[in-house]
C-alpha positions in Angstrom: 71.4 132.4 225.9 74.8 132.6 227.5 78.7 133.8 227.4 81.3 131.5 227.9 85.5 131.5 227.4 88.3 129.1 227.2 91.9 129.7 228.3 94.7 127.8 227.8 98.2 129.0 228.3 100.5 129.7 231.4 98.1 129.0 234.6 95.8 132.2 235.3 93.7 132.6 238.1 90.1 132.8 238.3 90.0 136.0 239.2 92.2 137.5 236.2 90.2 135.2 233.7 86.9 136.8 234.9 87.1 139.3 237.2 89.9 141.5 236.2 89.0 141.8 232.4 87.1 145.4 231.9 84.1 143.5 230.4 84.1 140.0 231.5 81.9 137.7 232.6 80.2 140.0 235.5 79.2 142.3 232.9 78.4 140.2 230.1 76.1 138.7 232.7 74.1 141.8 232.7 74.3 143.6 229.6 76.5 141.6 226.8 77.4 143.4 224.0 77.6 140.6 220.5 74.6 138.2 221.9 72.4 137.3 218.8 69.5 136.1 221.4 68.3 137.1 224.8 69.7 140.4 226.9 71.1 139.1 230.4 72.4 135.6 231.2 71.6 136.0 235.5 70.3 132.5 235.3 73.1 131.1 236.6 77.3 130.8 236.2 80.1 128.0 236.9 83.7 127.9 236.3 85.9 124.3 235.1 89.2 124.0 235.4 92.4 121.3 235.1 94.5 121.3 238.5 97.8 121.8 238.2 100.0 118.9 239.4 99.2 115.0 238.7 96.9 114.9 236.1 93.7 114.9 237.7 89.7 115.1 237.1 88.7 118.5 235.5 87.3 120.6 239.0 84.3 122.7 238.6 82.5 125.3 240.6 78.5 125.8 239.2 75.9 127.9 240.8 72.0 128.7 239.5 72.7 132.3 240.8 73.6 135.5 239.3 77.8 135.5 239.4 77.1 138.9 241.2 74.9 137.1 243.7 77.5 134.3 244.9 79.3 135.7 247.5 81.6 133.0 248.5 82.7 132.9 244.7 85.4 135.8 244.5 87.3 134.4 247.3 87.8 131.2 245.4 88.8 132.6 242.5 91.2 133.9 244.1 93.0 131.0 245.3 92.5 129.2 242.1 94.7 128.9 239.3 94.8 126.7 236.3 96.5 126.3 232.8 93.3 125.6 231.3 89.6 127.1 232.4 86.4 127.7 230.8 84.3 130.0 232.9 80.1 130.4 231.8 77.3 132.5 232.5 74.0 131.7 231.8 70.7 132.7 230.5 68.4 129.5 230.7 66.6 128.8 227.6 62.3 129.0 227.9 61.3 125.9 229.7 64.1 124.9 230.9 65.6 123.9 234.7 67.4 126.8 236.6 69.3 124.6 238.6 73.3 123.4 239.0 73.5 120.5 236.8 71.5 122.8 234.3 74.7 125.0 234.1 77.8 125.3 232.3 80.7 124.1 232.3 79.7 120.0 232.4 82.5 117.6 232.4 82.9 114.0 232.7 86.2 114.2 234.5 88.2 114.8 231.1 86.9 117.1 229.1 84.8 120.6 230.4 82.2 121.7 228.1 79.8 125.1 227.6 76.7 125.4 225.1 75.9 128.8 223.9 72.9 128.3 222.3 69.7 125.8 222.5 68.5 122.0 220.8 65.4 120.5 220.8 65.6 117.6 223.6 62.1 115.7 222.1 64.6 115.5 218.4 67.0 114.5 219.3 67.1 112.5 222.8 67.0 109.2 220.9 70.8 109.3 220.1 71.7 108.4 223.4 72.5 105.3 223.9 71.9 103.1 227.4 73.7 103.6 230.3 73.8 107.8 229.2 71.5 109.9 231.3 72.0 113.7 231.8 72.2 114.8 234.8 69.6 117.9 234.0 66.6 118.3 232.0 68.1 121.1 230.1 69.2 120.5 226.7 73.1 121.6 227.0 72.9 118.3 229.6 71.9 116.5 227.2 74.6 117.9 224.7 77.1 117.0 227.2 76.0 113.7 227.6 76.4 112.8 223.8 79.6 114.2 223.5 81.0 112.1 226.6 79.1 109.4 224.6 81.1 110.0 221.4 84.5 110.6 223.8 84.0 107.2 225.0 84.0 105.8 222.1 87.5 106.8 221.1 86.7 109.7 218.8 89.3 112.7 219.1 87.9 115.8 220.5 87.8 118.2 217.2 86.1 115.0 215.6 83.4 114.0 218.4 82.3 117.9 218.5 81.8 118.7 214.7 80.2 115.1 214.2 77.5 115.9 217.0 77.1 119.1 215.6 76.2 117.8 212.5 74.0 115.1 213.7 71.9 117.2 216.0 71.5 119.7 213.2 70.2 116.9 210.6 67.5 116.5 213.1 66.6 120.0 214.5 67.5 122.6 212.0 66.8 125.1 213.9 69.0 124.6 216.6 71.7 127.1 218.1 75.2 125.2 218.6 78.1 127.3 220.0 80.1 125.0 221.4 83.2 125.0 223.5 84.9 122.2 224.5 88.3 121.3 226.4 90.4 118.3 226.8 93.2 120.6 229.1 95.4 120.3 225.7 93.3 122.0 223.3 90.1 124.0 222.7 87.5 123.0 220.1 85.0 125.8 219.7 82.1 126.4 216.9 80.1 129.0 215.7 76.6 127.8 214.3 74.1 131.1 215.1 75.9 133.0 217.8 79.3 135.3 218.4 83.1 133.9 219.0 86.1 135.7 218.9 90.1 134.8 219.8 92.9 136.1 221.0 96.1 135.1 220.7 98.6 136.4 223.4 102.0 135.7 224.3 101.4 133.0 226.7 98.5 131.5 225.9 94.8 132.0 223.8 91.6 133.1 225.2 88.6 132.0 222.8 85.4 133.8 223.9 81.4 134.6 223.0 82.7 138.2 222.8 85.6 140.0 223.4 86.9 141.1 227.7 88.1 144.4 226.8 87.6 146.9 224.1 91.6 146.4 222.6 91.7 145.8 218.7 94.1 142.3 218.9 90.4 140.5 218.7 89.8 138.0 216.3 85.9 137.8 215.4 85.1 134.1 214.1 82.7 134.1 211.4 79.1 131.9 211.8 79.4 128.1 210.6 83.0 127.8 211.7 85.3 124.8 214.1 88.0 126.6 215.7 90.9 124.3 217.1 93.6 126.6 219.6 96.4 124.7 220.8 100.2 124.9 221.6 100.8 124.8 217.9 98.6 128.4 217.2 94.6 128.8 216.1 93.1 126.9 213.0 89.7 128.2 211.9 87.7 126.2 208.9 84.6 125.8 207.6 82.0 123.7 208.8 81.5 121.4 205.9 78.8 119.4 205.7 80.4 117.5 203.4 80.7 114.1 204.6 84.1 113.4 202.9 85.2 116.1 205.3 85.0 114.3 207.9 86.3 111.3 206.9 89.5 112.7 206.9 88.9 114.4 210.0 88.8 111.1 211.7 91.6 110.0 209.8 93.9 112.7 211.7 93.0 115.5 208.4 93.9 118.1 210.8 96.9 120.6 209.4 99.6 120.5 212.1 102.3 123.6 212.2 105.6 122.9 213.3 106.6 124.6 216.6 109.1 127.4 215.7 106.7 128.7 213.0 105.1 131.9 213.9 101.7 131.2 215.2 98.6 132.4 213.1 94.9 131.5 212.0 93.9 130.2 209.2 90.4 130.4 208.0 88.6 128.7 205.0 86.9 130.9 202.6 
């Protein structure tokens, strides 16, 4: 399986966002402490990230290496800061590639994306349409893939993740979809079989597979849940499977709080 995290707020550098934290990424590498599936996740690890400046493509550094194991890594994260990063470590699912383009965070230039979890490829490779090919074997590749599909298409990002959730579910049940997914604005994440928790601080959110430190400001998402962070606060709702849901999720449904209201979650029973 794997551990990933999203942060959006003032820009951070690499190195606080994974390094610095008393049990990031290093450490949930080897021994997490909330993963439902699997024990280590030393099958690989990559970083994404929005330059600041311009706007420009999302950057992203991806190795099929232990993080421990990359020594030109630290140095990097040193010298890079961002607004907006998703960092990934990775425990490759049985029978599948243990190779770059196998490992998270994928992006097609606007939008970075992670997969903690597994699909069936054989079920559900047929919703590709032409001109789509992964750039991996692996089945997050192909998850990627189908979401820049949906992206291209026009859909909003909250929208395009919770319908191919849905979609890949109605045809392999027993699939594992965390997924988190950034557009530089705003982080769409779900819980469908493994851990997510939040935190909001004072310059930003950090939405994670399990908490960086052992403080009690944590958030812990429950399963079958869409979690939307912005500049406006967190939103946490259910994952209906009700299709009138999202019809008005693609009609803009999405609760917006004004600015100068204090920020908080909200969470469907």
């Amino acid at each position: 399986m794997c551990r990933h995290f999203a942060w959006l707020g003032r820009p951070r550098s690499l190195t606080e966002l994974i390094f610095q934290p008393s049990y990031g990424l290093p450490r949930q590498a080897a021994r997490p402490r909330w993963q439902n599936i699997d024990l280590v996740n030393r099958d690989g690890f990559g970083a994404g990230w929005f330059p600041s400046g311009p706007p420009a493509p999302a950057a992203s550094y991806r190795r099929a290496v232990p993080l421990d194991e990359d020594e030109g890594f630290a140095a990097l994260a040193r010298q890079v800061s961002a607004a907006c990063v998703v960092g990934a470590v990775r425990g490759a699912s049985p029978g599948m590639p243990i190779e770059e383009a196998a490992t998270a965070p994928f992006t097609n230039g606007d939008c970075l994306l992670s997969l903690n979890g597994h699909l069936s490829r054989e079920k559900t490779h047929h919703l590709l349409r032409p001109g789509y090919e992964p750039e991996s074997a692996c089945d997050a590749a192909l998850l990627a893939m189908l979401l820049w599909q949906r992206l291209d298409q026009g859909r909003p990002l909250e929208l395009a993740v919770v319908e191919l959730l849905h979609d890949v579910v109605a045809l392999d049940p027993h699939a594992c979809l965390n997924l988190l997914a950034t557009d530089g604005t705003r982080i769409v994440a779900t819980t469908w079989g493994e851990t997510l928790c939040y935190r909001r601080e004072a310059d930003g959110v950090l939405v994670a597979s399990e908490p960086h430190d052992d403080a009690g400001d944590w958030t812990r998402v429950p399963d079958r849940r869409v979690v939307v962070a912005d500049a406006l606060g967190v939103d946490v709702r259910t994952l209906s499977t009700d299709p009138d849901a999202l019809t008005e999720l693609a009609a803009g449904g999405r609760h917006r709080r004004p600015k100068d209201l204090p920020t908080r979650s909200t969470s469907a029973p």
